[in-house]
C-alpha angles and dihedrals in degrees: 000000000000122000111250113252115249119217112284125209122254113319132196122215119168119208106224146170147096127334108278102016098113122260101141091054090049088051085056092046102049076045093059101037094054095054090250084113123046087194130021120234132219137232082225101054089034092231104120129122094243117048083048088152126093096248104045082059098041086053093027083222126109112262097174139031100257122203129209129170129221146187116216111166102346093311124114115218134182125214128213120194113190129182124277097202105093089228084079109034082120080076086052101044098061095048090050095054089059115035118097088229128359123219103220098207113209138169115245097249120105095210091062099051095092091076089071091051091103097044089050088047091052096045087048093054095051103039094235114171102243139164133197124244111191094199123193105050101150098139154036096242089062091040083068091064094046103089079043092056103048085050083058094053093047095060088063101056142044104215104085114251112225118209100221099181133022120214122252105219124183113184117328096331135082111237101172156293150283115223101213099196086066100022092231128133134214144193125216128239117201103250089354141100112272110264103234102228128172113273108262131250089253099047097051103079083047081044095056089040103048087043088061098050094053093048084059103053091046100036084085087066085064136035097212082050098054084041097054092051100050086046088058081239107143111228122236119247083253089055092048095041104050085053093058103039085054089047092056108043086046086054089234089121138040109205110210126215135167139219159124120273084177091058103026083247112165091339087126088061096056090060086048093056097045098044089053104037110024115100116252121247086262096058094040092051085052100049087055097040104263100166105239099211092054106095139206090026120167122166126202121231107171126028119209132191101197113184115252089009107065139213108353125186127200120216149162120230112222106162130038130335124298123218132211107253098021121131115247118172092000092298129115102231115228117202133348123214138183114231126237107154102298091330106099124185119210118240129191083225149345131234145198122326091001119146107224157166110233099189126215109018092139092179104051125099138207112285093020123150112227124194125132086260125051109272124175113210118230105228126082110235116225118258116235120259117252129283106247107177132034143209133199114233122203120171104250088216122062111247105024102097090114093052090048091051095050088046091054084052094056097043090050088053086055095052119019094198087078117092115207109197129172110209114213088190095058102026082229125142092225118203106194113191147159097273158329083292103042092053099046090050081060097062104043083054091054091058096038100038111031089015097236125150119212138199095209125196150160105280115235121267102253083238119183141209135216145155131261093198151023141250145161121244142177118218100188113176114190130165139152136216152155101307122359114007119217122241130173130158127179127167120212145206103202116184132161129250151213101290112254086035089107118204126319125203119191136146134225093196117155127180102015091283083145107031107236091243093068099045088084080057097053097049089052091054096055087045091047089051086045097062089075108022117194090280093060104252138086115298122238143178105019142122129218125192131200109215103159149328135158133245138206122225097229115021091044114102129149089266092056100054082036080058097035089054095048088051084051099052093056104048084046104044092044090062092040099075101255118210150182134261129194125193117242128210122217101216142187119211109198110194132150105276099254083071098052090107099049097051082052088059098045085060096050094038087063116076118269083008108161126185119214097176152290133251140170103277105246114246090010103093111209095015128106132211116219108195112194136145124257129186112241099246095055092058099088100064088037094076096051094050089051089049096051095045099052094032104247101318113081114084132164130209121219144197124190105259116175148352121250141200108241117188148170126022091357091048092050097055093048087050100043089043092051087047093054085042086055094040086058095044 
């Protein structure tokens, strides 16, 4: 028999998966099931513990990693349900550095397992403990997909997934299961626990067969294993399950079960499986480099402004207790709460391995380590993807640019994935986030939360201008007043040059016909011409040379040859065929390999899209990066189509790269638009 399992201290699991695949109903479920919920919510009714906020309900999607806390056999366990859309994995990636196991939630359907393929992959890289729950399986019919799917799965990760159970299915319905680590069998009852039966007659021969199977994926974890099988000897259930249980804390295997949140279907045996064979928060602190002899030591993984509350900061304990009032990180804690959805309950102190909310500590920051004495953690955070879409931001209300400000900053302390940029050229406040979602959750959360209201719109494409040939020109600025008059006068050789060669100033004078102390004036006149060109944009790649000019004694002055080379600059770059100049990304487009060809399309679909060519994408078995080149203004729409193709999962990263000519009937809008923008200013 089995020992039985001593009370652990506090332990950590995050629900996650793909969007729509049910983890907030499982939360509900594992709630309920516990006794922590006398009735279970819905996403539909927008009454459930996790996607508290506004906007989760008014999309019935997550938005946020939630946390709620649990008891289940005198274990306290905190759940963290984190969102399945890839616009907010950032959400995902803090309560997985920090969860003893993870519950990767997915749909029984093989052709949507794809969608799971960058969550595996980060689990795997990691070496995050983590089991499959193949959830809605209300039905024979989906108890067909579900080897299939676990085959799927499979193809998208390199740790083996073990099918613990196979499904009893009589007609058309799904009665039950058989564990085969323990050779038992159970029948669900709907929002009850399973009722344990003896397998049946007709499940016995699968149930041999399916056993087997399993043994032999797991026997290479242990040599008496392996040596019991290739001796025909039939393990024990302490044999099997030790194997199991050390598989799986040492993230080598990935057991595989199967059930109904809806229906409460095989949710117990989740919190069986984790309270047996999850690591403990000692063990967890030790596999990603938590030093054992600092105590107390807390680390935050999520940062909340809540309204009326403050600055929260989630953390998990891992050392030592943590009392309401110490000083960690040079900062006075104020308040500690236990999480359950947005209720929070008050505590005098937290211990070991405890989820929870440390109010007030205004100057800590997202993956901080926090002890009474400095102590650098051992793991290395993950940095946050890329932004790949922007928005301009503009307060809706006339003087609340420095509430809104103040508002940006909060909310990208909350999720790192966010870019905040304020661009000089343009005079815009840029958001740059994950997606069309992600960004307009932003901004609904900048009107709910900090109660700012915001004009949002697509930023301007940082254009250029240049020339395609030179000329020589006279700027000659000459008036008279009152007292002294104002005279300048400065002749010019402009020619282009090589693009990315910026812009050159140099001067020809002889014999003194522009006195040295006014050539710094003249320079900054040509560089003050070249900020807005006669097209209308900065002006690029390009040289100017002074080669003479004249002066008067007394009218002359740095403004009037400032004057006198601007003048200059207008009448020159007009003859010299002005032209425009877009930037161009150099982008890389990473998709599973049976997309390849359509990434390839969605490039050259765009206007001056240009392939360079395509490779496995190094570390990612079974994906492809496609590297092109895209103009600017054609990014926003690129990482939509990639999102719809390969249903959520494929991304690219970008860099400006270079600088190209744009002409004819495109030219001419951008032109005639930026001309209008300047007539109103």
């Amino acid at each position: 028999m089995i020992v039985p399992k001593s009370p652990s201290a506090p332990r950590v699991a995050a629900l996650v998966g793909p969007f729509m695949s049910g983890k907030t109903s499982l939360l509900e479920s594992l709630l309920f099931a516990t006794g922590s919920l006398p009735r279970k919510g819905s996403v539909r009714d927008g009454n459930t513990v996790a996607d508290f906020s506004p906007e989760a309900r008014s999309r019935q999607m997550s938005l946020d990693a939630d946390v709620a806390t649990l008891n289940y056999l005198d274990e306290e366990w905190s759940f963290i349900d984190c969102p399945g859309s890839v616009e907010f994995l950032q959400e995902m990636t803090g309560a997985l550095m920090v969860a003893d196991a993870a519950v990767v939630v997915v749909e029984p359907d093989p052709n949507r397992a794809m969608m799971a393929a960058p969550i595996l992959r980060f689990l795997d890289e990691h070496s995050i403990p983590h089991m499959i729950f193949v959830n809605k399986m209300d039905s024979a019919q989906a108890a067909k997909y579900l080897g299939a799917t676990v085959e799927a799965l499979q193809h998208w990760t390199a740790s083996p997934l073990v099918l613990r159970q196979f499904p009893l299915i009589e007609g058309e319905c799904l009665r039950g299961y058989v564990d085969l680590s323990f050779e038992r069998a159970f029948l669900y009852r709907e929002h009850q626990e399973s009722e344990r039966i003896e397998v049946p007659e007709s499940a016995k021969e699968e149930l041999q067969h399916s056993r087997q199977e399993m043994l032999e994926k797991i026997c290479s974890l242990d040599d008496d294993l392996m040596a019991m099988l290739l001796e025909d000897r039939l393990p024990g259930m302490e044999e099997v399950f030790k194997v199991m249980r050390q598989g799986f804390q040492e993230a080598k295997l990935v057991p595989c079960i199967f059930g109904s949140a809806e229906k409460d279907g095989g949710v117990r045996r989740i919190l069986k499986l984790l309270r047996h064979e999850a690591p403990e928060a000692a063990v967890t602190a030790q596999r990603i480099g938590i030093p054992a002899d600092v105590t107390p030591l807390a680390q935050v993984w999520k940062t909340v402004h809540a309204p009326h509350v403050g600055k929260q900061s989630y953390v998990r304990v891992w050392n030592g207790e943590i009392a309401d009032g110490a000083s960690l990180a040079g900062v006075r804690v104020s308040g500690i709460n236990k999480l359950f959805g947005q209720k929070q309950e008050k505590l005098t102190r937290a211990v070991r391995g405890e989820i929870v909310a440390l109010g007030r500590l205004d100057s800590i920051h997202t993956s901080d380590g926090l002890s009474s004495q400095p102590a650098p953690l051992g793991m290395e955070w993950p940095k946050p993807p890329q932004p790949v879409i922007p928005i301009s931001l503009k307060a809706t209300k006339s003087g609340e640019e420095v509430k809104l400000s103040s508002a940006l900053t909060k909310l990208v302390e909350e999720d790192q994935s966010f870019r905040l940029e304020q661009n000089a050229e343009t005079q815009e406040r840029i958001l740059w986030g994950q997606g069309e979602i992600h960004l307009k959750n932003a901004v609904a959360r900048l009107k709910s939360k900090f109660n700012v209201e915001v004009n949002a719109e697509k930023p301007l494409v940082p254009y250029r201008e240049t020339i395609r040939k030179g000329c020589e020109v006279q700027g000659r600025h000459k008036r008279q007043t009152g007292g002294h008059g104002q005279f300048g006068d400065v002749h010019f050789r402009i020619k282009p040059l090589q693009r990315g060669e910026g812009i050159h100033f140099s001067e020809e004078i002889v014999g003194g016909v522009v006195p040295r102390n006014y050539i710094p004036a003249v320079e900054e006149g040509v560089r003050d011409y070249c900020r807005q060109g006669p097209l209308g944009f900065p002006v690029v790649d390009l040289s100017v040379c002074l080669f003479f000019g004249s002066y008067h004694d007394v009218d002359s002055s740095d403004m009037a040859f400032k004057t006198a080379a601007r003048i200059g600059m207008t009448e020159g770059l007009t003859k010299c065929a002005p032209t425009l100049l877009e930037p161009i990304l150099r982008i890389q487009i990473s998709v599973p390999s049976e997309h390849t060809s359509k990434a390839q399309r969605m490039v050259t679909g765009h206007r001056a899209g240009q392939i360079l060519g395509f490779d496995a994408k190094e570390g990612w078995p079974g994906w492809d990066v496609v590297d092109g080149y895209l103009p600017q203004s054609e990014m926003n729409e690129l990482i939509i189509e990639i999102r719809s193709q390969t249903m959520g999962v494929g991304f690219f990263t970008w860099a400006f790269d270079h600088l190209q000519e744009l002409e004819g009937r495109d030219a001419d809008k951008i032109v005639e638009a930026r001309r209008k923008v300047l007539e109103e200013a």
